[in-house]
C-alpha positions in Angstrom: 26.5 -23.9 13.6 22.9 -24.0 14.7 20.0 -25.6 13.1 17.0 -24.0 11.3 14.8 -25.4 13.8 16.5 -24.3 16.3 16.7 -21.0 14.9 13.1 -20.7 13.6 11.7 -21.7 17.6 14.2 -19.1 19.2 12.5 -16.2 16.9 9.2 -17.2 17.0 9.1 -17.2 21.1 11.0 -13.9 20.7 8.2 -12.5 18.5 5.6 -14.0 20.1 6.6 -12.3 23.8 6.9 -8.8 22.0 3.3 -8.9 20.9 3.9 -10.0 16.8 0.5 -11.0 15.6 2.1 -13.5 12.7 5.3 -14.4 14.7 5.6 -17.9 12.7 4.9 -16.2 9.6 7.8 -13.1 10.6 10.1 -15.3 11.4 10.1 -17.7 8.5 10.7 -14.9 6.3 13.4 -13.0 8.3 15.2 -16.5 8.1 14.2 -16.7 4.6 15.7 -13.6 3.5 18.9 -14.2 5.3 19.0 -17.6 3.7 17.6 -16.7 0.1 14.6 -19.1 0.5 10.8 -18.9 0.5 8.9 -19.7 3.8 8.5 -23.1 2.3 12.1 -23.4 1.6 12.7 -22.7 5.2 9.5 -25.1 6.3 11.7 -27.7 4.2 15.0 -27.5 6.0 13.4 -26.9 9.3 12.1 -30.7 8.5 15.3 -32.0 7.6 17.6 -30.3 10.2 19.5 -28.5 8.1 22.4 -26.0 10.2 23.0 -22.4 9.3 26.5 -20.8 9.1 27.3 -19.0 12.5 27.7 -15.7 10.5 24.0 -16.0 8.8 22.7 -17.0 12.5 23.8 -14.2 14.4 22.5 -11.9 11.2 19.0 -13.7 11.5 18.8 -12.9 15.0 19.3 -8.9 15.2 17.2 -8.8 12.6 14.6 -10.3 14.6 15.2 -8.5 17.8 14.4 -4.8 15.0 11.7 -7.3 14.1 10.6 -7.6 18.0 11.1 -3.9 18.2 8.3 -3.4 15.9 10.1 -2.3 13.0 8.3 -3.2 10.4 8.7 -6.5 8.5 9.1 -4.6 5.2 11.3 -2.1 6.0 13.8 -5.3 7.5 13.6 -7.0 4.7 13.0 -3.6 1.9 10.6 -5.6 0.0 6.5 -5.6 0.0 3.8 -7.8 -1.7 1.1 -6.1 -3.0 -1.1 -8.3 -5.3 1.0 -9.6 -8.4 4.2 -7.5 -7.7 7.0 -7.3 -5.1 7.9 -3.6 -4.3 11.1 -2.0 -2.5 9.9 -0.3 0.6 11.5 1.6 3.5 11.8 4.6 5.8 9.9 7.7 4.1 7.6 5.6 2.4 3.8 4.0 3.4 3.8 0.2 3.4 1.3 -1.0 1.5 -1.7 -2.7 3.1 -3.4 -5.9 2.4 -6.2 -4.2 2.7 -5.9 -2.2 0.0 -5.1 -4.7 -2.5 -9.3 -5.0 -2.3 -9.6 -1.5 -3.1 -7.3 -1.5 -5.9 -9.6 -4.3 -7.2 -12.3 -1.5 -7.5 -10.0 0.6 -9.7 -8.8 -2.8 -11.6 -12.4 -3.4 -12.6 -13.2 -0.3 -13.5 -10.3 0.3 -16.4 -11.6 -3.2 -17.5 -15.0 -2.1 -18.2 -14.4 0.9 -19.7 -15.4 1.0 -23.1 -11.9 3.1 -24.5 -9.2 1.4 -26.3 -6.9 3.2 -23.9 -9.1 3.9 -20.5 -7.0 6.3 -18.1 -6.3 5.9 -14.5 -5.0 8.0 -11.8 -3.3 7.1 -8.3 -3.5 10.4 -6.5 -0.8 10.3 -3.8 1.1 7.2 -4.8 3.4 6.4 -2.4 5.4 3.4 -3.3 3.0 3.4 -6.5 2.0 0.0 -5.2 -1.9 0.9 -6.8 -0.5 3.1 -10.1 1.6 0.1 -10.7 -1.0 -2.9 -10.1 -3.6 -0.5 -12.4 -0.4 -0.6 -14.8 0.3 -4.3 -15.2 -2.9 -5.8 -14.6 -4.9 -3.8 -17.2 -1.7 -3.3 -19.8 -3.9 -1.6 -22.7 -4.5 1.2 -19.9 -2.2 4.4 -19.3 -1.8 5.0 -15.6 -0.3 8.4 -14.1 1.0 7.8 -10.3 1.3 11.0 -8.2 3.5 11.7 -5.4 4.5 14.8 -3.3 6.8 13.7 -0.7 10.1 13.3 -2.0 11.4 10.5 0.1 8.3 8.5 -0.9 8.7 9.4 -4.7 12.5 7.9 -4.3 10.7 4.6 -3.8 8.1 4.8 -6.2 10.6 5.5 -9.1 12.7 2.7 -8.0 9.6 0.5 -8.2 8.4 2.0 -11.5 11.8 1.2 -12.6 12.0 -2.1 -11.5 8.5 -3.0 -13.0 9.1 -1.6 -16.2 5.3 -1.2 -17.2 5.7 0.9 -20.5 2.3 2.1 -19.6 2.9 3.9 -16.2 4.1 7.4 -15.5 5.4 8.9 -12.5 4.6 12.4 -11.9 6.4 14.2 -8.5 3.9 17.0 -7.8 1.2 17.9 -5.5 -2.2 16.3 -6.1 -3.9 19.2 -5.8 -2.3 20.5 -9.4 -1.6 17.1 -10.6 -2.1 16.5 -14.6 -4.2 20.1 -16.0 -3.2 18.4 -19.6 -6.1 15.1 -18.6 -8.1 17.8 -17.7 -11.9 16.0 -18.4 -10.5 13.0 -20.1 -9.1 10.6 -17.1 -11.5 7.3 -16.3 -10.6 6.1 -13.3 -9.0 8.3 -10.4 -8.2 6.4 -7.1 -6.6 7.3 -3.8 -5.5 6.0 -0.6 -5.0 9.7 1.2 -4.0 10.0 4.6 -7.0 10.3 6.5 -6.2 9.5 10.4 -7.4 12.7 12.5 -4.3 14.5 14.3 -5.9 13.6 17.9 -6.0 10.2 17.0 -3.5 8.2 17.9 -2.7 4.7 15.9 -2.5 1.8 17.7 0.0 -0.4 16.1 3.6 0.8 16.9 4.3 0.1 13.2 2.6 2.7 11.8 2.9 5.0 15.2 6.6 4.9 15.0 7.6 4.3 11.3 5.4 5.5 8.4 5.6 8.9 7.4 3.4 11.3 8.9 2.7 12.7 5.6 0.9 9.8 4.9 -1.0 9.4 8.0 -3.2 12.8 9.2 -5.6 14.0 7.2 -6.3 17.2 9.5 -9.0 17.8 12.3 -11.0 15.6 11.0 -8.8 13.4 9.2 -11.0 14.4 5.7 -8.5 17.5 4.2 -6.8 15.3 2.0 -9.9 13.5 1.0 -11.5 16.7 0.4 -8.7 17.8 -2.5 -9.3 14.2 -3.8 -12.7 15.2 -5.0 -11.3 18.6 -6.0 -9.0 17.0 -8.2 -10.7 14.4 -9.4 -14.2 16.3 -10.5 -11.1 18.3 -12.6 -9.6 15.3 -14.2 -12.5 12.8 -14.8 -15.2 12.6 -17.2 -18.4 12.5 -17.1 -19.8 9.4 -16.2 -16.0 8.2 -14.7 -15.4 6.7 -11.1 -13.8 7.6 -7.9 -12.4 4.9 -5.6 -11.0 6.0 -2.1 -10.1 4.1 0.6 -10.8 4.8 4.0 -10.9 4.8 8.1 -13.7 1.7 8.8 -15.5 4.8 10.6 -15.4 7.7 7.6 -18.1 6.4 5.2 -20.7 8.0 6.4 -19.0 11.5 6.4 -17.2 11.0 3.3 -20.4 9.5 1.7 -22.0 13.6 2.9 -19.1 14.8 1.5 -18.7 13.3 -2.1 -22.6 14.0 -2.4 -22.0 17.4 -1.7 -19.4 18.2 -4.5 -21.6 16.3 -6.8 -21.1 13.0 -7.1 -23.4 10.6 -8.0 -24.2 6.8 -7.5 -21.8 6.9 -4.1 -21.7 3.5 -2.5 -19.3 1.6 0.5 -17.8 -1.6 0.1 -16.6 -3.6 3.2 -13.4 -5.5 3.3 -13.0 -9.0 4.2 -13.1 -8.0 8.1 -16.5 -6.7 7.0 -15.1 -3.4 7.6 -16.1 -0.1 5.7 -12.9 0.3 4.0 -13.9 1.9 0.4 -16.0 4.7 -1.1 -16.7 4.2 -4.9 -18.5 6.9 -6.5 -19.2 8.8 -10.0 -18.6 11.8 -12.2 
């Protein structure tokens, strides 16, 4: 037997000397989901010097030595926060971003103010469906369409659309490019978070390098070809007067601002994140 403590200063030194930016955080909830408590659950009996069974011990640390790896968190533990929900995650499938919990704010708001009784919204490129599903249950009189191309991501996102049971959401496996010819003019909202890396760049966290899916990553050359079918498919599906929201590289705005104003949008604007970062393009049908 071995006490939390104990336990909980071992992983945090390991994490700490393999570069982990949140080590206290990463640890408390590797030891958490071995244990079946939250991080304060785990703060709790850390106080009062609770022990831990040898078996859930030796579990708790190989998960923190994948952990010290750099496999990522979510994929250890197959679960994901994104704003109100908890998703399933793993390999094949993007890990949703804090950061784009902001930008799905931008689509949130939008649904809100739209004047329809049923407003219409659009993930193109879903992954997990972390945004389709967020549109879903935080704007319920709303129908939301999630679209996905990579099979081993669209495994994931029906699980999660599954699990969340929104009776409003609708998971469609195709490519975005011919996604939904039947909303043709009618959607309100369309929103994406395409891959948009260029293929010389390199990322620099080993999280992303080494384990999400390259699919969603590299946008081509210039890290814009997937972004480019996003307006495609969106002047197709939106009416007039209806928004774009895309997220983006913190260096992009300014060609995807050229871009958008090229194919016709209107009223394009940036919107930094809470780093101050240009992280979102919101613009109009």
């Amino acid at each position: 037997m071995i006490s939390i403590t104990e336990l909980l200063s071992r992983a945090i030194d390991t994490l700490s000397n393999a570069g982990i930016s949140n080590p206290t955080v990463d640890a408390e909830l590797l030891i958490g989901h071995v244990l079946g408590l939250s991080r304060g659950g785990v703060q709790a009996r850390a106080v009062t010097g609770t022990t831990v069974p040898t078996d859930d011990s030796a579990t708790i640390e190989q998960l923190v030595e994948r952990r010290a790896a750099r496999e990522p968190l979510q994929h250890i533990t197959g679960r994901a926060a994104f704003r109100q929900l908890e998703l399933a995650v793993g390999p094949g499938v993007f890990v949703p971003r804090p950061e784009t919990e902001f930008v799905a704010q931008f689509a949130i708001d939008a649904l809100r103010a739209t004047a329809s009784p049923e407003p219409v919204g659009v993930d193109l490129g879903m992954g997990s469906g972390a945004i389709a599903l967020a549109m879903a249950t935080e704007v319920a009189h709303a129908r939301i369409y999630g679209v996905e191309v990579s099979p081993r991501a669209f495994v994931w996102a029906r699980q999660n659309f599954t699990a969340v049971d929104a009776p409003n959401a609708t998971a469609v496996f195709i490519d975005l490019a011919h996604a939904l010819p039947a909303l043709d003019g009618s959607v309100d909202v369309v929103i994406s978070n395409p891959p948009y890396i260029p293929l010389g760049a390199i990322p620099r966290d080993p999280e992303v390098r080494l384990f999400d899916p390259e699919i969603a990553l590299y946008g081509g050359d210039d890290g814009l070809d997937v972004v480019r079918q996003v307006s495609a498919t969106a002047l197709r599906l939106l009416r007039q007067g209806g928004s774009l929201i895309l997220e983006h590289g913190e260096l992009q705005a300014a060609e995807i601002a050229a871009l958008l104003s090229n194919d016709g949008w209107t009223a394009v604007a940036h919107h930094r994140d809470l780093l101050g970062r240009d992280r979102a393009t919101t613009a109009l049908r």
